[in-house]
C-alpha positions, 0 to 999 in steps of 0.5 A: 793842455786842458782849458788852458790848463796843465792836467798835472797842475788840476786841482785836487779834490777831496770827496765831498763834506757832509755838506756836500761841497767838494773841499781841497785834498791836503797834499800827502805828508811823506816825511818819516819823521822818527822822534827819539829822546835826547836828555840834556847834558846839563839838566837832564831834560828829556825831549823828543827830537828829529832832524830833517837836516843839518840845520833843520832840527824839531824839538817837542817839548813836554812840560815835564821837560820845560820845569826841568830845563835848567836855562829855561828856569833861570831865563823865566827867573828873570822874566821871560815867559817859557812859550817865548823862549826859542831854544836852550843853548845847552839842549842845543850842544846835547842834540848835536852831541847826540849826531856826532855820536849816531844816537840821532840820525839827520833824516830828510823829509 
């Protein structure tokens, strides 16, 4: 111990701003996160999709995949907003499909 302090648990500090006040370092990203397309077995939207576990799937949509997502338009029909719908049940049942069948592979972080 250092000052009452683990060496291990310092803190880490990244160079200096142009400031010159030192600012904290962001921890490395080591995921290797590989984004593949999955189209959706009923509207054919295309997203990109990674899984980092089971139940840990990421999903990025574009907006040619919002207005083409069959759910979304009948739930916006009805008065929901798009950025406020959490998932597609049909997207969903396309994305495990595509696990089942090793066109997208669980891949953790």
């Amino acid at each position: 111990m250092v000052n009452g302090r683990h060496p291990a648990r310092a803190p880490v500090v990244a160079p200096a701003s142009h400031t010159g006040v030192p600012r904290p370092a962001r921890p490395a990203d080591d995921r290797h996160a590989t984004l593949r397309e999955v189209a959706c077995d009923r509207c054919a939207a295309t997203v990109l999709v990674t899984k980092f576990s089971p139940q840990h799937t990421s999903v990025q949509w574009s907006r040619e995949a919002v207005q083409a997502c069959a759910e979304f338009a009948a739930r916006e029909a009805a008065g929901e907003l798009s950025a406020l719908i959490d998932t597609c049940a049909s997207l969903r049942g396309s994305i495990e499909r595509a696990v089942a069948e090793g066109r997208l592979e669980v891949t953790p972080p």
